[in-house]
N, C-alpha and C positions, 0 to 999 in steps of 0.2 A: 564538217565543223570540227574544230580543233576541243580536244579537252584541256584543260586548264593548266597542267603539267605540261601542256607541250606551246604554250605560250610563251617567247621568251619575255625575260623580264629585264625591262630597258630602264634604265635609270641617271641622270644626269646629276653632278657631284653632289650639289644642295641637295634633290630630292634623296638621294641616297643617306647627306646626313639625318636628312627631316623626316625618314623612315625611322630610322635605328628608336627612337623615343615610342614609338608605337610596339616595336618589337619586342619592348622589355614587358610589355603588357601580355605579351602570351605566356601561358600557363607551362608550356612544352618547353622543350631545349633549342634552340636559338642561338646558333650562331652566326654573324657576318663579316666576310672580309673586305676590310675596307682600301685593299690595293690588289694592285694584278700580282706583286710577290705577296702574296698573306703574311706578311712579316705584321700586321696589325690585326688581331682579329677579337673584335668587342662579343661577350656573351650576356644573353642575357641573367636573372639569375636562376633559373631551374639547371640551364648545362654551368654557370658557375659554380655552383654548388655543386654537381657532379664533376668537375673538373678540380672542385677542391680550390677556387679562389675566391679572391674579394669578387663581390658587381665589380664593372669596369675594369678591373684588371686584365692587363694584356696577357693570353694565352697562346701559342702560336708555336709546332714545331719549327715554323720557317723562320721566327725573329731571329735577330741576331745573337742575343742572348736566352737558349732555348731554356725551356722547364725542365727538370732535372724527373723526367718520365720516361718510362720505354712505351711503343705501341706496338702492339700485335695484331696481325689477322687472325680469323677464325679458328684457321689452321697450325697456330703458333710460331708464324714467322714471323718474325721483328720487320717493324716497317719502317723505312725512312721519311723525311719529311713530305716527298714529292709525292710517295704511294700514297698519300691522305687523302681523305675525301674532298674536302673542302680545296688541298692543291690542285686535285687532279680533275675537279670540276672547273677550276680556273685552263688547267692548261690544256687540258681538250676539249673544253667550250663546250661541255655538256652535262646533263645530269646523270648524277650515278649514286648508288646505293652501296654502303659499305657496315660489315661489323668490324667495332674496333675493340680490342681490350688496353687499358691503359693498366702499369704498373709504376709506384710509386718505389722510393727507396724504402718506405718501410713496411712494404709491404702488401699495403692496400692495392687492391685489384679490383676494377672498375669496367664495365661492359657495356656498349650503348651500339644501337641503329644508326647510322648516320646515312640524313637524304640531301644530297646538296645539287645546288645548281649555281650556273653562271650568273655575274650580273651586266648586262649590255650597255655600252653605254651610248649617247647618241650616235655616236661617229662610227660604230658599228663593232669597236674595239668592246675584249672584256675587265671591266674598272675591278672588278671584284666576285664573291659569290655568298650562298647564303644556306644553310643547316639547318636542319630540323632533325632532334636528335630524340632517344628514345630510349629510356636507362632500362636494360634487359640483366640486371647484374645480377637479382634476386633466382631470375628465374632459367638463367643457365647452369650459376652456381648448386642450383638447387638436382639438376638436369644432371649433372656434374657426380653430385652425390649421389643420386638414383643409379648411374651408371659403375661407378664406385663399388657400392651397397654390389649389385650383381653381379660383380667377376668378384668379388668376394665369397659371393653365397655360391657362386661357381666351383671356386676352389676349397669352399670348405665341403663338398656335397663331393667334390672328387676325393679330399682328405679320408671320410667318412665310407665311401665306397672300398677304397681302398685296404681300408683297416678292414673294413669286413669280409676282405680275400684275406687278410694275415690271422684274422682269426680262424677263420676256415684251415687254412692253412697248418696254420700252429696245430690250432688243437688235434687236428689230423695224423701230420709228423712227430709229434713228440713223443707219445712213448714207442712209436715203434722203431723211432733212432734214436731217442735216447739208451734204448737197451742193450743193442750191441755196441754204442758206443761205449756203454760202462764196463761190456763185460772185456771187449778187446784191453778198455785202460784196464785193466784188474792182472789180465796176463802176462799186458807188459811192465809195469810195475814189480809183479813177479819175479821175471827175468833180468829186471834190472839190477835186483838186489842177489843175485846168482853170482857168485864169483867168475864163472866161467861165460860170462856175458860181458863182463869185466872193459875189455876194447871196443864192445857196441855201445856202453855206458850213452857215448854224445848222441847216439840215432836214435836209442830208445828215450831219450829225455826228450829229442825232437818230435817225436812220435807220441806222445806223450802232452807236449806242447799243442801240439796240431790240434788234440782232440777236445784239448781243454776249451780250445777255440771254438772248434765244431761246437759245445757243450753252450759257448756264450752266446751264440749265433741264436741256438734256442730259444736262450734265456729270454733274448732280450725279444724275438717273435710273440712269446708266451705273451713279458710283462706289457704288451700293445694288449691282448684282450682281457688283462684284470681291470673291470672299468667297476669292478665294487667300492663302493664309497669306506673310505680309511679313515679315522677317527682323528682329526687334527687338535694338537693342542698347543699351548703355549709355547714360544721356544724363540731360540734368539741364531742369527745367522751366522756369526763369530765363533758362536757355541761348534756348530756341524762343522767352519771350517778350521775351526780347530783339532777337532776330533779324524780330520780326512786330509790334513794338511801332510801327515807323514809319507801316508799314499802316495799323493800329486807329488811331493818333493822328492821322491824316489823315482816316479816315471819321467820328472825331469832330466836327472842326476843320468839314467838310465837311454835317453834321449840326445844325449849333450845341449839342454835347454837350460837357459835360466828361468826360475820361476820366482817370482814378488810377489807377495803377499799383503796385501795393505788391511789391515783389521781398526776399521773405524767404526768407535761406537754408534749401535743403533739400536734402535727399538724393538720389542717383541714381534713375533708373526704369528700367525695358527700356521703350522706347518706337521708333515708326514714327515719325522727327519730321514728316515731311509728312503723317500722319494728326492729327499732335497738333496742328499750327498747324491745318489743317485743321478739327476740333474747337475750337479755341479760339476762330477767327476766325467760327467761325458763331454760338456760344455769344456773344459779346463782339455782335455787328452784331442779333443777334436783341434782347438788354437795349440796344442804341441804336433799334431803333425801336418798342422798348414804353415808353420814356422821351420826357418831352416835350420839345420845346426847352429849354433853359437848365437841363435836368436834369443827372444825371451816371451815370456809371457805372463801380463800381469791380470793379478785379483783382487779387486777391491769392494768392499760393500757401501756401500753411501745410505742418505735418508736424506726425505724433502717432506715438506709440507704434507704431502699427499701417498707416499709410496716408502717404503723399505726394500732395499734391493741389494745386488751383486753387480758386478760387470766382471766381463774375462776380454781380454786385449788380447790380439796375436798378433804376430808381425807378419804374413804372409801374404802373397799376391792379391788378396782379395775374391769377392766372389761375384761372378757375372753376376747383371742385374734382371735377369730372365730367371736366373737361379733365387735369388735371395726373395721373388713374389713367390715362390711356393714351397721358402722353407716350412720343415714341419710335416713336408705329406712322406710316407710312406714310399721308401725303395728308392727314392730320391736322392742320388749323392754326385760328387765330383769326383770320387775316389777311387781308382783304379781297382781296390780290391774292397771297397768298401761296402755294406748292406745296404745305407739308406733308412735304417732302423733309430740309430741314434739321436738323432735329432728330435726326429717322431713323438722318440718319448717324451725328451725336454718338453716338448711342447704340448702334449699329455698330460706330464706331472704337472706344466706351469696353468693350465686350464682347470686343474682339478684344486690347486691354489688362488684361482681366482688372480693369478700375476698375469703378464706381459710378456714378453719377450720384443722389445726392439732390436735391430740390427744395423749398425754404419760399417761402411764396406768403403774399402778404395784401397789403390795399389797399394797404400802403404801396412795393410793388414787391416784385420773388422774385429770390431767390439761388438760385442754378447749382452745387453742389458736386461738383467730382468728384473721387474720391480712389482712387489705385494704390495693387497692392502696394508696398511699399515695397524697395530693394536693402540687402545687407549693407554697412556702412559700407569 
């Protein structure tokens, strides 16, 4: 005994149009093609409505004049008109089961079950075929963000592991290298001011150099495990970059960079200003040396509705897109001689601010945005 599904469904042209009126009576999605090219294909209105048209209106990638939609598989590959269900049950005369995602131009994205079958007609040829669709958009999207949500909580669980080896770390190394490092600087500073050291002047200032480094290297280990809560108060963005602009304008100068500065007024913030110059000045020196000589890079502050912010621009190759999900963790860098600490912070001081941090990336350099709550006027 055959089950029902496996019935074909024979239909001669009248009865075929004398169906379609009962069809619109289902509650489900519904659709039928009424030629062997699907160039015509009537819905009813549960899939109209998830198709986004009038009842009756013709929907059909196969018409002549298609709908200005893309379709997808499951798997995100754009599909042509042929790979559709409703075609591909015409031209292999059988039924099949397909997910489609439909995109519109503005946006909207749409996800449905499609079951189609052939439709037979006396003579044994296929006149058409027939859909029963099933809007899953809720509950993928939703699936979507469940999955979202957990490489999130992934990497922020790896961020947090990590920090807790730099604090181990840190607090471990520092004063037992910060102490010969001070006293070795203490010697050579000595000797540097010796007359008779005089022609070693350039190696002891390099040496001298070296260690100030070693010294920042510390620092900035350290300032990962100060997670003590710092007393935020009033203060204006314009203010800090005014006050740290001489700095930046110096490691441009010092760079062969140009640097712009856009000071557009905005609104107050609760901010730590020694964490926000802090933040800004690492942000601003990391876009100077992903930028090339005679490049530039710009700083602007904005304000919207909702947010008080900064952006820093660089003109620089960009950053892979493997790289740019797990800016922020810890040891993490692209930089040949870099720590992977810098960023860290940013993203540190910008959590302890209650800000953001987005990132646009492409060959043509990536912008920096970070944007506060914003204060009552």
């Amino acid at each position: 005994m055959k089950v029902l599904s496996e019935i074909p469904l024979i239909l001669n042209e009248r009865q075929l149009k004398d169906l379609i009126p009962l069809l619109f009576l289902i509650p489900g999605g519904v659709s039928v093609a009424l030629d062997p090219e699907c160039k015509r294909i009537m819905h009813n209105p549960t899939a109209s409505e998830f198709l986004r048209i009038n009842v009756g209106e013709n929907f059909s990638m196969s018409a002549d004049v298609k709908p200005n939609v893309r379709a997808y598989d499951e798997h995100g590959r754009e599909l042509a008109a042929s790979e559709l269900s409703l075609q591909r049950a015409v031209a292999e005369a059988q039924e099949n089961r397909q997910i489609v995602e439909l995109e519109w131009p503005d946006g909207v994205r749409r996800i449905a079950i499609w079951n189609s079958k052939p439709i037979w007609g006396a003579d044994g040829r296929v006149v058409g075929a027939v859909s029963i669709s099933e809007d899953i958009t809720s509950y993928v999207l939703e699936e979507r963000r469940s999955r979202s949500e957990q490489v999130q909580l992934r990497v922020e669980i790896e961020k947090l592991d990590r920090l807790k080896h730099v604090s181990h770390l840190a607090t471990g190394i520092s004063h037992e290298v910060r102490n010969p490092l001070t006293t070795v600087k203490g010697f050579l500073q000595v000797m540097r001011a010796k007359e008779k050291y005089a022609e070693d002047k350039q190696v002891l200032d390099m040496l001298v150099e070296e260690l100030n480094r070693a010294n920042d290297i510390i620092s900035d280990f350290l300032s990962l495990t100060k997670v003590q809560e710092k007393q935020l108060v009033r203060g204006n963005l314009v203010n800090v970059i005014d006050r740290l602009s001489p700095l930046l304008e110096n490691d441009a100068f010092l760079s062969r960079k140009k640097l712009y500065i856009r000071r557009n007024p905005v609104g107050d913030i609760l901010l730590y200003s020694k964490e926000i110059k802090q933040l800004i000045l690492n942000l601003v020196r990391n876009a100077m040396e992903a930028t090339p000589a005679g490049g530039s890079v710009r700083v602007e502050t904005f304000q919207t509705s909702r947010s008080v912010g900064i952006t820093v621009a660089d003109q620089g190759p960009g950053i892979p897109r493997e790289i740019v999900e797990k800016l922020g963790t810890p040891f993490l860098t692209t930089k040949s001689n870099g720590t992977g600490v810098g960023l860290a912070i940013c993203y540190d001081i910008a959590q302890r601010h209650r800000a953001v941090i987005d990132v646009e990336t492409g060959s043509r350099g990536t912008v920096f945005k970070v944007a506060f709550p914003p204060l009552p006027a």
